[in-house]
C-alpha positions as CSV (number, residue, x, y, z in Angstrom):
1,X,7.8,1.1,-67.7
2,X,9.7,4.0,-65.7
3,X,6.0,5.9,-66.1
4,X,4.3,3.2,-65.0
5,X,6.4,2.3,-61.8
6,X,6.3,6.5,-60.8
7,X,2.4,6.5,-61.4
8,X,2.7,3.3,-58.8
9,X,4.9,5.1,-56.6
10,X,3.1,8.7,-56.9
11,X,-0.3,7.0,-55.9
12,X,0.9,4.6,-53.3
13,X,2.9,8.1,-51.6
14,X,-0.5,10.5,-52.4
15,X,-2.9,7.2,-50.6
16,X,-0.9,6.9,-47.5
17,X,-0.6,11.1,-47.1
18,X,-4.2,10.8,-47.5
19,X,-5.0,8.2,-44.6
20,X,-2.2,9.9,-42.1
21,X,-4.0,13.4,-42.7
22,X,-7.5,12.1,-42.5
23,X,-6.3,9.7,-39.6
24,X,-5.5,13.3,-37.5
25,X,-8.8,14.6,-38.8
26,X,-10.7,13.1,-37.4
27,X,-8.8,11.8,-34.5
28,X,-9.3,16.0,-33.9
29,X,-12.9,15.9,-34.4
30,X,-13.2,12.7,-31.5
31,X,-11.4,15.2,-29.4
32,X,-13.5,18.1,-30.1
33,X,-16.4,15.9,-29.4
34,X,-15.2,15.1,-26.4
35,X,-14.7,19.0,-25.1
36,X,-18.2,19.5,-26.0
37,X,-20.0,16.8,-24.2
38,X,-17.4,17.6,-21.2
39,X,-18.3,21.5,-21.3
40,X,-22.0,20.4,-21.9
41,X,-21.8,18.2,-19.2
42,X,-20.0,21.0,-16.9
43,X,-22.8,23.2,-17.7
44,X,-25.5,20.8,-16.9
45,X,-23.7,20.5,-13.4
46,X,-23.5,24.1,-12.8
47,X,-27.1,24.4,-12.8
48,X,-27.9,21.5,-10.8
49,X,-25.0,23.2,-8.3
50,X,-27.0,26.3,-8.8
51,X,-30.4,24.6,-8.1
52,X,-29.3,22.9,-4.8
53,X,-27.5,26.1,-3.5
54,X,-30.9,28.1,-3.6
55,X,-32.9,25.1,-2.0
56,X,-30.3,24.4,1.0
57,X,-31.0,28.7,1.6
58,X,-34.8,27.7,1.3
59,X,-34.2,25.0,3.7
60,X,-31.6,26.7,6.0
61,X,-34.3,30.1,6.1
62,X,-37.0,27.2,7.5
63,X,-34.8,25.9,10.0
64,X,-34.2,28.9,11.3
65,X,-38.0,29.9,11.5
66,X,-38.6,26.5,13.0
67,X,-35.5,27.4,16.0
68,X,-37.4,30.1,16.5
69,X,-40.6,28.6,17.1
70,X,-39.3,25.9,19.3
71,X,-38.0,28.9,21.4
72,X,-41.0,30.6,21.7
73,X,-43.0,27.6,22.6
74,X,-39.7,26.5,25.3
75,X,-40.5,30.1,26.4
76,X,-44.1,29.3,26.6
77,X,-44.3,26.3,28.1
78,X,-41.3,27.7,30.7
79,X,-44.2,30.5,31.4
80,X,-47.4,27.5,31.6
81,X,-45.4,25.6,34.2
82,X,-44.7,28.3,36.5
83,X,-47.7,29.4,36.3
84,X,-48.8,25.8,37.2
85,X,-46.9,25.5,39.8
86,X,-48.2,28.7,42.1
């Protein structure tokens, strides 16, 4: 009887060790999950970031082309009317 009821005891103590260690497991393993997708995720971002900067320098290097255009044909038209106006 005293075997029997320390066989009931050993394997009721040995099933819930069991379930608390695998409980932190993978409780660990959902929170390494999560640091993946999040540094995935951060890495995704840094090249959209990376992307964007280099077309807002595209972007900025037409503007200014186009500010200097708009000058030169001020300039020109500046020249036309005074001209015109003789």
């Amino acid at each position: 009887m005293n075997d029997n009821l320390i066989l009931i005891v050993s394997n009721a103590l040995t099933g819930i060790a069991t379930f608390l260690v695998s409980r932190r497991q993978k409780q660990t393993e959902l929170e390494n999950s999560i640091l993946d997708n999040l540094s995935k995720s951060i890495g995704v971002y840094q090249t959209i970031i990376q992307d964007l900067k280099e077309e807002i320098h595209q972007l900025n290097l037409k503007v200014v082309k186009l500010e200097e255009k708009v000058t030169k044909l001020m300039d020109e038209n500046k020249k036309l009317r005074s001209q015109s106006n003789k």
